[in-house]
C-alpha positions as CSV (number, residue, x, y, z in Angstrom):
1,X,129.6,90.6,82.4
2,X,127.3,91.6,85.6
3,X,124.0,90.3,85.2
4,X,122.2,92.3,88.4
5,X,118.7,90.4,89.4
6,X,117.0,93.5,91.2
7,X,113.5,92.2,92.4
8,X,111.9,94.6,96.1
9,X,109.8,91.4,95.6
10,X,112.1,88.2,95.6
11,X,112.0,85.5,94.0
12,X,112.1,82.3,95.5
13,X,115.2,81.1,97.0
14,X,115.1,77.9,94.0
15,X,114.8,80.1,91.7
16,X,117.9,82.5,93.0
17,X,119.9,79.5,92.9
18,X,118.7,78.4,89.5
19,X,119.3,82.0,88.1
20,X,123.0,82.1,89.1
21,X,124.0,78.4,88.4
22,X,122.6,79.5,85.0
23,X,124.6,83.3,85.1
24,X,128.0,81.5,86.5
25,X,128.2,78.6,84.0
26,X,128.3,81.1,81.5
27,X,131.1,82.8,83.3
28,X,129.2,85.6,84.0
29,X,128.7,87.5,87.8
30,X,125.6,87.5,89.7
31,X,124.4,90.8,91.4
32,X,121.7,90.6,94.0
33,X,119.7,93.2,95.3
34,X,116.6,91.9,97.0
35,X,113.7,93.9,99.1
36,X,115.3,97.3,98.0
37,X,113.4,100.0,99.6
38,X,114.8,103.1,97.3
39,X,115.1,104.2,94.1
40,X,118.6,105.0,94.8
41,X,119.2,101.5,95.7
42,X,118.3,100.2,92.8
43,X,120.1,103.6,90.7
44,X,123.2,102.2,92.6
45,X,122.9,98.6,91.7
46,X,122.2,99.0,88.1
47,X,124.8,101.6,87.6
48,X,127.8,99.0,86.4
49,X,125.4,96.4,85.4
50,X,125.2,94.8,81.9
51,X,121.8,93.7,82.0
52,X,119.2,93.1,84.2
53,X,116.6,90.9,85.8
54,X,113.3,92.3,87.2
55,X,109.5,91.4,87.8
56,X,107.6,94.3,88.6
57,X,110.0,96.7,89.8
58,X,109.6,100.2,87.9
59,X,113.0,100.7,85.4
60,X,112.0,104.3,84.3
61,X,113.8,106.7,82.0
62,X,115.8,108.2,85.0
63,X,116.8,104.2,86.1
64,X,117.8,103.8,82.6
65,X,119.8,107.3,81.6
66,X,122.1,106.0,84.9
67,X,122.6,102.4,84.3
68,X,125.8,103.3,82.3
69,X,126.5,99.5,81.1
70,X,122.9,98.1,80.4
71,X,122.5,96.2,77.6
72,X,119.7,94.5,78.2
73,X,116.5,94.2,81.0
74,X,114.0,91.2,80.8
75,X,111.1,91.7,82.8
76,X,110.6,87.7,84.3
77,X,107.2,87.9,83.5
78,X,104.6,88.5,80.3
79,X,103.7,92.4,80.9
80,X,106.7,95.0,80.4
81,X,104.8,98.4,81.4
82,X,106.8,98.6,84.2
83,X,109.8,99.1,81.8
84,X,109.9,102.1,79.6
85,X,111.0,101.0,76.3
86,X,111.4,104.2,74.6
87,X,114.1,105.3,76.7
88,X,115.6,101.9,76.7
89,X,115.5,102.3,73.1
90,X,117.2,105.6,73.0
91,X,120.2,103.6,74.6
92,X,120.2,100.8,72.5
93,X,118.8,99.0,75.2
94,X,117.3,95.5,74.2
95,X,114.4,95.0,76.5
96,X,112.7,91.2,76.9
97,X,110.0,89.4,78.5
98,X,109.5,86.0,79.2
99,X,106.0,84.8,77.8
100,X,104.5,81.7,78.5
101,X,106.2,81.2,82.1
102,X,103.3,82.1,84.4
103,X,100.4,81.0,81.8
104,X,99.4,78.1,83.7
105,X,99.2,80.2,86.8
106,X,97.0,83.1,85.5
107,X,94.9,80.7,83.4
108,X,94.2,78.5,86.9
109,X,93.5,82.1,88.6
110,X,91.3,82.7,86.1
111,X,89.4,79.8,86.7
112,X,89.2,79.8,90.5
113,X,88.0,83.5,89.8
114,X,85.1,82.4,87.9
115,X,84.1,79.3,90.2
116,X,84.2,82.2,92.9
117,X,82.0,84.7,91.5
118,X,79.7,82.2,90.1
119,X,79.2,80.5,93.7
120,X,78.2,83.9,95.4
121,X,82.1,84.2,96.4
122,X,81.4,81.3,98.7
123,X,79.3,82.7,100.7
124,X,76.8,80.1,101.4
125,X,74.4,81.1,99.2
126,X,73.1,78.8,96.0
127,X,75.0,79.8,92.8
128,X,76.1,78.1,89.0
129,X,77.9,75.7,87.9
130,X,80.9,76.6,84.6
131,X,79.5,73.6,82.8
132,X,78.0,74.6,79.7
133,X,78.5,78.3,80.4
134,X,79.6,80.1,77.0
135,X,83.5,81.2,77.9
136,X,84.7,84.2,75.9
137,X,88.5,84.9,75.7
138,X,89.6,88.3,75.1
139,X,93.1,87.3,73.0
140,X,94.2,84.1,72.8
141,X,97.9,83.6,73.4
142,X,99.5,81.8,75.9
143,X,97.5,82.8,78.8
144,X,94.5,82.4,76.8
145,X,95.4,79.0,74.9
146,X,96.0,77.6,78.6
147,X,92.7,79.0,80.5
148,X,91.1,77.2,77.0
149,X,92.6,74.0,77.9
150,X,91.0,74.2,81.8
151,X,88.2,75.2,80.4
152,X,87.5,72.3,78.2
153,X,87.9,70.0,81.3
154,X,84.8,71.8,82.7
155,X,82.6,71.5,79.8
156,X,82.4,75.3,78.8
157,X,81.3,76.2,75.2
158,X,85.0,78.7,74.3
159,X,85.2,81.3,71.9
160,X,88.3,83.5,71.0
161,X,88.3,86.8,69.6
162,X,92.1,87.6,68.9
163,X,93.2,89.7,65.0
164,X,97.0,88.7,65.0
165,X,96.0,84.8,64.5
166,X,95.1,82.6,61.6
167,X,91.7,80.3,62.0
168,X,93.9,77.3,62.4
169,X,95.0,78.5,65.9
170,X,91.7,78.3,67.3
171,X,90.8,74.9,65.6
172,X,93.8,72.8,66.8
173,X,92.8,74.5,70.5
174,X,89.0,73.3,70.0
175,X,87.9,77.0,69.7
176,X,85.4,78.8,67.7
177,X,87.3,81.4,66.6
178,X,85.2,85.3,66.7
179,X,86.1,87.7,64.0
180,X,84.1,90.9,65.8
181,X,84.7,91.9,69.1
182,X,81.5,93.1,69.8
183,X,79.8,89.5,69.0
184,X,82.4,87.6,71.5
185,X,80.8,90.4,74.4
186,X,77.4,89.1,73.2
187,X,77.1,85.5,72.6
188,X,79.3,85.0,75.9
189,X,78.1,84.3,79.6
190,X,81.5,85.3,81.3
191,X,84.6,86.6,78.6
192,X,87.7,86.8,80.7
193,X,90.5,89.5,79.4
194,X,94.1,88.7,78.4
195,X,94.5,92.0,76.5
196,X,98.5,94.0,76.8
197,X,98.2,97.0,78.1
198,X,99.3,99.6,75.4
199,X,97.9,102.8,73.5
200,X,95.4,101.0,71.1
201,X,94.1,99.1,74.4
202,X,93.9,101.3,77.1
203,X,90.3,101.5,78.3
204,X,88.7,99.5,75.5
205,X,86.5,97.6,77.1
206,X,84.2,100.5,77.5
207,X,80.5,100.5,78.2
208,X,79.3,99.4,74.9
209,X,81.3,96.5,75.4
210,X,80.2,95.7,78.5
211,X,76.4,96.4,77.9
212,X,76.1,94.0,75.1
213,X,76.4,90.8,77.4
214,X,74.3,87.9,78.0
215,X,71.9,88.5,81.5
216,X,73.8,87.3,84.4
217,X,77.1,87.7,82.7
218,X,80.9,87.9,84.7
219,X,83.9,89.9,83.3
220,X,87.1,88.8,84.5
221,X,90.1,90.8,84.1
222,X,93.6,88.7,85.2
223,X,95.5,91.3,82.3
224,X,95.6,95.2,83.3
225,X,93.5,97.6,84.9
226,X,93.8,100.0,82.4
227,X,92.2,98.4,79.7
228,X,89.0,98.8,81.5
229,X,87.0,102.0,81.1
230,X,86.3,102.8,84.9
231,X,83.9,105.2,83.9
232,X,82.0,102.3,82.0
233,X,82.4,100.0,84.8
234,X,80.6,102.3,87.2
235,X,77.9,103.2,84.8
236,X,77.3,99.5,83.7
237,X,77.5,98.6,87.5
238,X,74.3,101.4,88.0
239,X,72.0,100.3,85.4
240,X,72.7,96.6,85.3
241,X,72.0,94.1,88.7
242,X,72.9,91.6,87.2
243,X,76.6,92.2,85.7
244,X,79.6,90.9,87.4
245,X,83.6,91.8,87.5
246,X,86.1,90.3,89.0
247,X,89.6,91.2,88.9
248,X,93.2,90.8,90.3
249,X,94.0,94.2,89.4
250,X,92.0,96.8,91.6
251,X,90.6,100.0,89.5
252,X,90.9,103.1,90.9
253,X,86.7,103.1,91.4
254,X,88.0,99.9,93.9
255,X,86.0,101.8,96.9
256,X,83.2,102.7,94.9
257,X,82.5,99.7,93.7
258,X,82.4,97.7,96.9
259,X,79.1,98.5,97.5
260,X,78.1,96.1,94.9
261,X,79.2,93.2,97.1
262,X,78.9,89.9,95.6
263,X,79.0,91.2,92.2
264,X,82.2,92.8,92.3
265,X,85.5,91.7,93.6
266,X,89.1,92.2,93.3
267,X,92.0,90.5,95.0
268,X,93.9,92.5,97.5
269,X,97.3,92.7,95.1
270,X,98.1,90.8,91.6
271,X,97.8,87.4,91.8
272,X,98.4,86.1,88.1
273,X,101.5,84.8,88.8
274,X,102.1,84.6,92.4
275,X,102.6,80.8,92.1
276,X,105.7,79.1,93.2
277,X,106.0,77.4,89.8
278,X,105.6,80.4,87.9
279,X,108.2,82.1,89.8
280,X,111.0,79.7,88.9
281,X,110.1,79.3,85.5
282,X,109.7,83.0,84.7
283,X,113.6,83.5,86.6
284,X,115.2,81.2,84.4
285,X,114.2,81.5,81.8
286,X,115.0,85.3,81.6
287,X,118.2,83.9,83.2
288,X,118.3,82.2,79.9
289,X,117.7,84.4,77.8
290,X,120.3,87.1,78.9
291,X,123.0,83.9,78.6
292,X,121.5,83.6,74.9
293,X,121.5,87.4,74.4
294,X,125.4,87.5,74.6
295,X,126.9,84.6,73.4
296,X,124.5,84.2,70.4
297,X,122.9,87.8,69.8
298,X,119.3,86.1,70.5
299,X,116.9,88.7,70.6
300,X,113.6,86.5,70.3
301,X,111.7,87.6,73.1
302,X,112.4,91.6,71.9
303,X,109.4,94.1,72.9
304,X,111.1,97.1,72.1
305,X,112.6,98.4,68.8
C-alpha cells in the first residue's frame, strides 16, 4: 500500500515522522509531497496512491477521476469542503476527517478573538470584560463542547443551540441548552459559530439573525465564510454602530468592511488550527485511521456515502 501525505502546507516535521512510523509499522510506504506548487504535481503524486493524507489542499473531481488506486482521502482536520465527495463517491472512494484534533485550538482562538474585540483590539482604549457576558454557541460539538469549557473558566453565562443532540449533552457540559435559533441570537451578548459548511447552511446566518442581538453584541465566526450572508453582514454593519464580527475566515466584503475599524476584523489567513499541537494530533490520527481503514475495514470517521 502507498499511503501519499500531499500537504502545499506541511505539516510539522514531528508530525511527518509520527505519520510514517505509524504508515511503516503497518508495512505500508510513505509518499511525500510537500510545498507542491501545481496541480499536476499533486495529479502525479496521487496517481499510484492508495489513499491519501491532506489538510487543505483542493482534491477535486479531476484530482480524483486520475488517482487510479485511491481508496481512501482523510482530510487531517474537521472541515472536508476542500474534498469533493460526490465524485469520491462515484469511485467508491471512502473519504474521512479527523474531528476533535484541532478543537482545543479553535476553541482557544475563539476566545483570544473575543478578549480582542471586546478590548477595542488592544488598542488602548477602555473596553469589557467576558465575565458574565451571555456566550452563545452556534452547534455544540467538539469545537463547541471545548470553547464551553474555556468559557466556564471566565465566568460567561453559555447557551447551545445545536438539533442533532439530546438535552443531556448540554447538562453534563453545564449548558443551557436553546431549542430556537432565533432565541440563542437574542438572549446572547457575543454567539460564536461552529456551524459545517454545507447546502442547508450556506449563508444562514442572515440579517434577521444578526439583527435580533443584544446592544453591543460580537459575532465570531472560527467555522466558514459561507455560512454568513455577506449581504446581511454589510446591511447589519450600516444600520447598527454597535454590532461587532470577528472572523478567521475573510468574506469576500473583507475591503468593504474595513472601514468599520474596531468593529470588524478578520485574521489575515485561517487560524483555527494553525497550532503546533493541533497539527500533530490531526496527522496521526488520520495516519491512524487509514492503518485502521485497511486492516480492519474501519470506516468511523466516514463523511461521504
Amino acid at each position: 500500500m502507498k499511503i501519499l501525505v500531499a500537504t502545499e502546507k506541511p505539516f510539522a516535521k514531528v508530525a511527518v515522522d509520527g505519520i510514517r512510523q505509524i504508515i511503516e509499522n503497518a508495512g505500508y510506504e510513505l509518499l511525500l509531497l510537500e510545498k507542491y506548487k501545481t496541480k499536476e504535481e499533486l495529479i502525479n503524486a496521487i496517481k499510484n496512491a492508495d489513499a491519501v493524507i491532506v489538510r487543505s489542499d483542493i482534491i477535486n473531481a479531476e484530482i480524483i477521476e486520475k488517482a487510479e488506486n485511491l481508496k481512501i482521502i482523510v482530510r487531517a482536520g474537521a472541515g472536508y469542503d476542500n474534498i469533493d465527495l460526490n465524485a469520491a463517491s462515484a469511485k467508491n472512494i471512502v473519504v474521512m476527517n479527523t474531528p476533535g484534533q484541532n478543537s482545543n485550538a479553535v476553541a482557544e482562538l475563539a476566545i483570544g478573538m473575543m478578549i480582542f474585540m471586546y478590548r477595542g483590539q488592544l488598542k488602548g482604549i477602555s473596553g469589557n470584560e467576558l465575565k458574565g457576558k451571555k456566550l452563545g454557541l452556534h452547534a455544540f460539538g467538539y469545537v463547541g463542547k471545548a470553547l464551553a469549557h474555556i468559557a466556564h473558566g471566565f465566568g460567561m453565562e453559555i447557551y447551545a443551540y445545536d438539533p442533532f443532540l439530546q438535552p443531556e449533552d448540554f447538562t453534563k457540559e453545564n449548558v443551557t441548552e436553546v431549542k430556537d435559533i432565533r432565541d440563542l441570537y437574542s438572549m446572547c451578548n457575543i454567539v460564536s459559530i461552529h456551524i459545517p459548511a454545507n447546502e442547508k447552511t450556506k449563508k444562514l446566518v442572515n440579517y434577521e439573525l444578526m439583527s435580533m442581538m443584544p446592544k453591543n453584541a460580537l459575532l465570531v465566526n472560527t467555522a466558514r465564510k459561507e455560512v454568513i450572508c455577506e449581504d446581511s453582514l454589510k446591511r447589519i454593519f450600516e444600520v447598527r454602530d454597535d454590532f461587532k464580527y470577528v472572523t478567521d475566515v475573510a468574506p469576500d466584503c473583507h475591503n468593504e468592511l474595513l472601514k468599520y475599524n474596531l468593529r470588524y476584523y478578520a485574521t489575515p489567513k485561517k487560524q483555527g488550527a494553525e497550532t503546533a499541537e493541533a497539527n500533530i494530533n490531526a496527522g496521526l490520527a488520520a495516519a491512524r485511521q487509514i492503518v485502521a481503514f485497511f486492516k480492519n475495514g474501519d470506516r468511523t470517521f466516514q463523511v461521504n456515502k
